[in-house]
ZATOR-491878 format. One record per residue (C-alpha): x, y, z; residue in one letter. Coordinates in pm, whole numbers, plus 50000, padded with zeros to 5 digits. Last residue first. Example, Ala and Ser with C-alpha at 12.3 -4.5 7.8 and 13.67 -1.06 7.14 Angstrom:
2
     X     Y     Z rest
 51367 49894 50714    S
 51230 49550 50780    A
END
This chain:
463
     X     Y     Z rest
 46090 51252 50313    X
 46418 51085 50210    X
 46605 51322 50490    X
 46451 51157 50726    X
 46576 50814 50692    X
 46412 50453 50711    X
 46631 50231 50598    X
 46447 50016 50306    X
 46361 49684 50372    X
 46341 49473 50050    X
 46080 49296 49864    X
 46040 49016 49589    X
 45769 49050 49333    X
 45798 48734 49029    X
 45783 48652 48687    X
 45820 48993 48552    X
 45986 49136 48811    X
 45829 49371 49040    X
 46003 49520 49369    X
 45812 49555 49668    X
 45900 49803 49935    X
 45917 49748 50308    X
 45972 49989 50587    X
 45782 49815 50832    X
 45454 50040 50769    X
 45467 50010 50395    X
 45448 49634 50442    X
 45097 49675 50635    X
 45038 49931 50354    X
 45067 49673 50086    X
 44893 49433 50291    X
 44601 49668 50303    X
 44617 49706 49902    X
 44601 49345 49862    X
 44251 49343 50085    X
 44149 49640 49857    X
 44271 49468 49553    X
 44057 49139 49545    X
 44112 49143 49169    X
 44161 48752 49240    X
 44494 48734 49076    X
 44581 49025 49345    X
 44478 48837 49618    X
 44725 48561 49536    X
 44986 48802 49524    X
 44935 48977 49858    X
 44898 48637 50030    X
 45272 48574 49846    X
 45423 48909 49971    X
 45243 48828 50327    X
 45429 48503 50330    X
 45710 48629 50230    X
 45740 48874 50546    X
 45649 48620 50765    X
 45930 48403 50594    X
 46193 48634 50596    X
 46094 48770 50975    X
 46141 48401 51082    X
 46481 48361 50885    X
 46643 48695 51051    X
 46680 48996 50830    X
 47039 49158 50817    X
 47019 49528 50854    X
 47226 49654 50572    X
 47533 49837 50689    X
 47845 50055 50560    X
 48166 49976 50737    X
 48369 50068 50446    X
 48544 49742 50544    X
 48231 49550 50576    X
 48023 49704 50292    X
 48321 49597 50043    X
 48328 49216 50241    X
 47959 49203 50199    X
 47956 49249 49845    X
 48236 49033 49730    X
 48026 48747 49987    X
 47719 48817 49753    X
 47858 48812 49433    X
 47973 48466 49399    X
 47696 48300 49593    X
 47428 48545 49438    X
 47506 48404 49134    X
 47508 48068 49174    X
 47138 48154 49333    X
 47051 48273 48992    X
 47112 48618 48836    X
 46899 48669 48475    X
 46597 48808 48554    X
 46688 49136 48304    X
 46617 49339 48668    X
 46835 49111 48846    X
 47113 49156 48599    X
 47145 49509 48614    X
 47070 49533 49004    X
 47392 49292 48971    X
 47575 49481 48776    X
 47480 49801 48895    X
 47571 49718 49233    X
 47937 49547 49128    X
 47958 49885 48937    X
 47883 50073 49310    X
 48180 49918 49478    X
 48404 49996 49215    X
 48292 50385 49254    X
 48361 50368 49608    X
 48684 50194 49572    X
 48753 50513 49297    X
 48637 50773 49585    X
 48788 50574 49853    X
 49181 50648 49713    X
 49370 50531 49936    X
 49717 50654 49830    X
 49674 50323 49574    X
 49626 50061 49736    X
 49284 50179 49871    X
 49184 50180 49424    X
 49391 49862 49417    X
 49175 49712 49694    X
 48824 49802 49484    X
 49000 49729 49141    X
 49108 49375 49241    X
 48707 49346 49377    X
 48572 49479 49017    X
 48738 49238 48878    X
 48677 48898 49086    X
 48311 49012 49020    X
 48330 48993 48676    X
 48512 48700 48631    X
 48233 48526 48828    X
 47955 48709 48715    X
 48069 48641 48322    X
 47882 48261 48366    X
 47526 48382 48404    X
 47325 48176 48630    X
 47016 47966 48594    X
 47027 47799 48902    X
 46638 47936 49058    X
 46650 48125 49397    X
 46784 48476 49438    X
 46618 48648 49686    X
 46901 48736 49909    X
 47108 48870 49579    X
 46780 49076 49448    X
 46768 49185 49884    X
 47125 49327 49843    X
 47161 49478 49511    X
 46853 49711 49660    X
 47002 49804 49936    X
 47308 49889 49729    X
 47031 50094 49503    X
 46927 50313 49750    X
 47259 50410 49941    X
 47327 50542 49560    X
 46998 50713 49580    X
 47122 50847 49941    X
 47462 50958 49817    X
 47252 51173 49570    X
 47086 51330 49885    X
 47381 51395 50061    X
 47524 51562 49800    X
 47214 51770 49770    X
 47211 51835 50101    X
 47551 51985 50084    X
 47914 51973 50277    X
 48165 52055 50044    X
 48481 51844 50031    X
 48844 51952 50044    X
 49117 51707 49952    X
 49331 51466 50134    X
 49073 51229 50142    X
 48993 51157 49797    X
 48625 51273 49758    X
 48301 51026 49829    X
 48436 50881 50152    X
 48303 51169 50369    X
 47956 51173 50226    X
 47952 50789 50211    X
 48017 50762 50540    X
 47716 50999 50605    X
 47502 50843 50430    X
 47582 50502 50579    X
 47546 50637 50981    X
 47163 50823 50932    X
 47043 51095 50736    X
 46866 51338 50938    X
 46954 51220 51312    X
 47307 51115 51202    X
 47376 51495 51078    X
 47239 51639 51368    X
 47412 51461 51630    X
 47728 51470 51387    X
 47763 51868 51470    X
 47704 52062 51133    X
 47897 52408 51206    X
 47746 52696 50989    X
 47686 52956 51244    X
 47920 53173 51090    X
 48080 53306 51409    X
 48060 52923 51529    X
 48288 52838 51206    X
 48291 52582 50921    X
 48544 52648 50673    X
 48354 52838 50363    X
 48292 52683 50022    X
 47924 52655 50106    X
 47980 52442 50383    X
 48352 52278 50390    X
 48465 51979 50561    X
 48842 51995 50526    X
 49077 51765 50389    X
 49291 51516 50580    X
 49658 51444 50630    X
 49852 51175 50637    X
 50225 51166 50761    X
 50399 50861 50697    X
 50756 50742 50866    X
 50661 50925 51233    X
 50971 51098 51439    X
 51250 51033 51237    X
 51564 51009 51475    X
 51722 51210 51740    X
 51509 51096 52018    X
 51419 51453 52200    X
 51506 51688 51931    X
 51285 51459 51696    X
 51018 51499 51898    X
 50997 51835 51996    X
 51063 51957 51605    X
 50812 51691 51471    X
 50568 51809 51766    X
 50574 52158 51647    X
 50559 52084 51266    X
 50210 51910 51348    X
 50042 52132 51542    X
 50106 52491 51387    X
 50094 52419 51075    X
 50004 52059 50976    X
 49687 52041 51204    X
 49473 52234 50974    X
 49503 51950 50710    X
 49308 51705 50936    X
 49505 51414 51151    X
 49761 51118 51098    X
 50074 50989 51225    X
 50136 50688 51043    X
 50417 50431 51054    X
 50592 50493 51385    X
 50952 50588 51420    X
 51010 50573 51807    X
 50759 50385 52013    X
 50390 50335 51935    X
 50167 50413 52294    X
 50499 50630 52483    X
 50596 50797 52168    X
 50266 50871 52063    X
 50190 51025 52393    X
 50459 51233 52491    X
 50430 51382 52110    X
 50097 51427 52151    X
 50066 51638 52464    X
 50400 51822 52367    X
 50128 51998 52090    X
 49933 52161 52340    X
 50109 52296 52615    X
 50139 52127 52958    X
 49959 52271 53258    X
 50080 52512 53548    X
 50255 52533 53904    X
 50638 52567 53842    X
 50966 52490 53693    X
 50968 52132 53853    X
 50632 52010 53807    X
 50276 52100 54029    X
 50007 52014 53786    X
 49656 52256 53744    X
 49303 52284 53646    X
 49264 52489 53775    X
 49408 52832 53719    X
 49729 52951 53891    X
 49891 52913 53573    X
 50242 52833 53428    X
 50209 52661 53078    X
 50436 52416 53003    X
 50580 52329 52662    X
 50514 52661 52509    X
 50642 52788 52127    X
 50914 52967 52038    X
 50825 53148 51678    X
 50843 53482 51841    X
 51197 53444 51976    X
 51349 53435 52301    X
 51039 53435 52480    X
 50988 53642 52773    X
 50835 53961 52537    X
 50512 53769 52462    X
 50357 53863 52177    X
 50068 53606 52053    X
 50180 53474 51690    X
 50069 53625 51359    X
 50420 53529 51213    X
 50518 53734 50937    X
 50818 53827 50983    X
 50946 53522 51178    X
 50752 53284 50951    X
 50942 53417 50661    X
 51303 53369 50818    X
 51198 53025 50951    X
 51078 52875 50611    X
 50727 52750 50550    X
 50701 52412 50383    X
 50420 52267 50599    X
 50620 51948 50697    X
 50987 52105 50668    X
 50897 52469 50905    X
 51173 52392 51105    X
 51474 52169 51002    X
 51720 52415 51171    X
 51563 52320 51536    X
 51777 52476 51808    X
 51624 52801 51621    X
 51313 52667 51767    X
 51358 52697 52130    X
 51079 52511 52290    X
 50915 52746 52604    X
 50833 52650 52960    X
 50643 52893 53079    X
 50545 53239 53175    X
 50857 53422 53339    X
 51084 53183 53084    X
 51233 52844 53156    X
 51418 52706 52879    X
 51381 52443 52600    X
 51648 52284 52326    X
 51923 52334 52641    X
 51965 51924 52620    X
 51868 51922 52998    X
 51546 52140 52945    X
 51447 51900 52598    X
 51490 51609 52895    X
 51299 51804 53144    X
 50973 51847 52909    X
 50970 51516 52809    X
 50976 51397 53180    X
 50689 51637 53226    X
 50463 51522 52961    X
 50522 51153 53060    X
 50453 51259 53468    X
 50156 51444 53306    X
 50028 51165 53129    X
 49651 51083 53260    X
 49554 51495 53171    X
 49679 51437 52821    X
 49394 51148 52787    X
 49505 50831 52619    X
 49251 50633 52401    X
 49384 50296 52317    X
 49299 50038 52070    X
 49064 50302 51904    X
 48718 50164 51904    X
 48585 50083 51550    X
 48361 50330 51360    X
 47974 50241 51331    X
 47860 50614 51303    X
 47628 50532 51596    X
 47945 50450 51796    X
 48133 50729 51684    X
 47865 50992 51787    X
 47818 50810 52132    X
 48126 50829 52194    X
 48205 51172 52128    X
 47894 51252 52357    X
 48072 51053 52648    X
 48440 51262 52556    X
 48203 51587 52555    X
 48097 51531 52889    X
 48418 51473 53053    X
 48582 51723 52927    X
 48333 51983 53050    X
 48335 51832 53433    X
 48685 51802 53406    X
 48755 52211 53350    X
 48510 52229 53600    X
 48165 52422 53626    X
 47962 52790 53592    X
 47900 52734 53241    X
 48088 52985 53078    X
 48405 52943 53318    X
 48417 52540 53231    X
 48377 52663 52809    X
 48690 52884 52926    X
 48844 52624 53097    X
 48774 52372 52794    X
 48922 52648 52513    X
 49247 52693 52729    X
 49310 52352 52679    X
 49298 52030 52950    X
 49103 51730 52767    X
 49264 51681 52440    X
 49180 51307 52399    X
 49378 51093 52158    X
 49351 50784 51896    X
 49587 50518 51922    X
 49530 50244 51646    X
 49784 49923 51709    X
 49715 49744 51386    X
 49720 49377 51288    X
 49744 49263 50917    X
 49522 48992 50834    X
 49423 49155 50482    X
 49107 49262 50643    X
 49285 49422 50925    X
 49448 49646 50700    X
 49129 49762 50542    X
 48942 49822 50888    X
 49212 50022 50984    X
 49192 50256 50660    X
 48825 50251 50657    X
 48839 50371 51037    X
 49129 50648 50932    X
 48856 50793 50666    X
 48604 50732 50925    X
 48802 50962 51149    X
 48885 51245 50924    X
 48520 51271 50788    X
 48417 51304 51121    X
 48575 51561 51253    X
 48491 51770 51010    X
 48113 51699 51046    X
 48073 51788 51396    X
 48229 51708 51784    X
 48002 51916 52016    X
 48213 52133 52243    X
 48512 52162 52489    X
 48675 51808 52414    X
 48981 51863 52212    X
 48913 51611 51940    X
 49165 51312 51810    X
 49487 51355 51671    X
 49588 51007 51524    X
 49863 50803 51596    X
 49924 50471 51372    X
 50100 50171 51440    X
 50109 49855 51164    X
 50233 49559 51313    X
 50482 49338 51154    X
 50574 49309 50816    X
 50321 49598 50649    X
 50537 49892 50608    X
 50344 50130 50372    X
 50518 50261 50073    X
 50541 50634 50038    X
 50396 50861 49794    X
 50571 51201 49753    X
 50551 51559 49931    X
 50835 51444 50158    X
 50632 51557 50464    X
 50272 51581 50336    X
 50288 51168 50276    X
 50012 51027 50000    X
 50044 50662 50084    X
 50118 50337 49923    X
 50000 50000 50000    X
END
């Protein structure tokens, strides 16, 4: 597998003999986690769930920010404690992910759990005279640093003049950035240059290093991170273990609305509560898989929407596959098939490219939903086609209620009564079972030779 990586601007193969170990910056948890975020984590969930379908195990450590000036403030706001806050939004974060079906991280460190890590860091940068002690904080030296700036391509010089960066006369240079904090605000950490908290970006490098070791394979997050985030904890890290700090970095697009970032000021922030309410966990996947990841996408309800008639027609492919029954079967499935899969995995192979797996995924729909409406797929068929099709849903984590064999056979039976009523031009009493199906979210698709059905998701957005 090869990846897309920001810091050598070039695709880089993927190390795949042993364990793969990626880092990924999770939320800071002050508020509502929205759209954004979620694109970047499904997009890292179909990338796990990919490796782990080719048997290859992954150590996925995804972090909480849960002490930032943006918590105490929200804590201030609302008349409680820094804690109280982060707790709260780490439960709702949660249950957004859960709903959105993506797979618990195998670890999810909290900065506030790793001060004594933090610290230690902190003291060995101190020791190698890369940090110093200022009047507010500990602060990272970045002239120690000559690579600076090498992830986002800015160079020193030109960051210096124009740096937008908060003025604080006790720091040797306006680019230094803060390791430690000193406060007298809670919450706080006694340590050995004073009472305070740590600094953003030293939270991840303390606890990447500690979760994956030196050199990991991917450290991932969105595109905003790269500059400041990112570059800072490349410079801590790699002045604190001399070597490479993370092989692959990967880097998400944006979530746009209208062209514009989302922003409280503008009002136009989606949370996932409200996007999972009107169009449920598959749309929304789809949404954030649709573009290649690394570039922008534009949040719409008409996008949505035409995901939605694609979400259509895979249930559809589904229930024609369940309800194939006879042995006619058309011989080209089986090469077919076996194509379209080598194209989905080359499409992830490839800098992971969901939007061309995506479109794969969709031609094995067509083809069958194709075939099924010329009655030509058998049950041979559907036992070539259908496993191809569960194992794409499965690692795109997309999901089609599966129907137990008692609700199959109630269900048929009605479908048949319906039928039989029909060829009697008793159509009121068909017309009630029609709405008795209508009522459990199932529509009835007629063949010529036969009506099969299929449950349709029920989603608000379709009405």
């Amino acid at each position: 597998m090869k990846l897309q990586d920001t810091l050598s601007n070039s695709e880089k193969e993927l190390d795949i003999s042993d364990i793969v170990r990626i880092y990924l910056c999770g939320v800071t948890v002050y508020d509502e986690s929205h759209i954004g975020h979620a694109r970047t984590i499904i997009v890292f969930d179909v990338l796990r769930r990919y490796l782990e379908s080719k048997g290859i195990n992954v150590n996925f450590i995804q972090n909480f920010t849960d002490v930032d000036d943006k918590i105490i403030n929200r804590a201030k706001l609302e008349n409680t404690t820094a804690e109280q806050i982060s707790s709260k939004y780490i439960q709702h974060y949660f249950a957004d992910f859960d709903r959105l079906n993506v797979k618990r991280a195998t670890n999810y460190p909290k900065a506030t759990e790793h001060i004594e890590d933090i610290q230690k860091f902190i003291q060995n940068l101190i020791e190698k005279e890369i940090a110093y002690v200022s009047k507010n904080g500990v602060y990272f030296s970045v002239s120690t640093f000559p690579q600076y700036g090498k992830l986002s391509k800015k160079k020193i010089d030109e960051l210096q003049t124009g740096a937008r960066i908060e003025v604080d006369e006790t720091k040797k240079d306006p680019l230094d950035f803060a390791l430690w904090k000193f406060s007298d605000v809670a919450p706080l950490w006694d340590s050995p240059w004073g009472k305070g908290r740590p600094g953003w970006h030293i939270e991840c490098s303390a606890m990447s290093l500690k979760y994956l070791g030196e050199n990991f394979d991917i450290h991932g997050g969105g595109r905003d991170l790269i500059f400041p985030h990112h570059e800072n904890e490349i410079a801590q890290s790699e002045s604190f273990t001399t070597k490479q700090f993370a092989k692959i970095w990967m880097h998400v697009g944006m979530v746009t609305i209208n062209g514009e970032k989302m922003s409280k000021s503008l009002g136009n922030v989606k949370t996932i509560q409200h996007v999972l309410d009107n169009w449920g966990a598959n749309i929304i996947r789809l949404f954030c898989l649709s573009g290649h990841y690394s570039k922008p996408i534009d949040y719409s309800e008409e996008l949505l929407t035409e995901n939605l008639t694609k979400w259509r027609q895979a249930e559809t492919c589904y229930y024609e596959l369940v309800h194939a029954d006879d042995e006619k079967h058309d011989n080209e499935i089986k090469s077919t098939i076996r194509k379209i899969s080598d194209e989905f995995d080359d499409a992830l192979e490839s800098d992971f490219n969901t939007h061309l797996a995506l479109l794969a995924f969709f031609k094995l729909i067509k083809e069958v939903n194709y075939l099924a409406a010329e009655e030509k797929i058998g049950s041979n068929d559907a036992k070539n086609a259908l496993p191809e099709f569960e194992r794409m849903l499965e690692i795109l984590q997309l999901s089609i209620p599966k129907i137990t064999k008692v609700e199959k056979n109630e269900i048929d039976s009605l479908v048949l009564e319906r039928a039989q009523l029909r060829k009697e031009k008793k159509f009121q009493e068909a017309d009630k079972i029609r709405k008795k199906l209508d009522e459990i979210n199932i529509e009835l698709i007629d063949h010529r030779k036969k009506t099969i059905w299929m449950r349709k998701e029920n989603i608000k957005g379709d009405h």
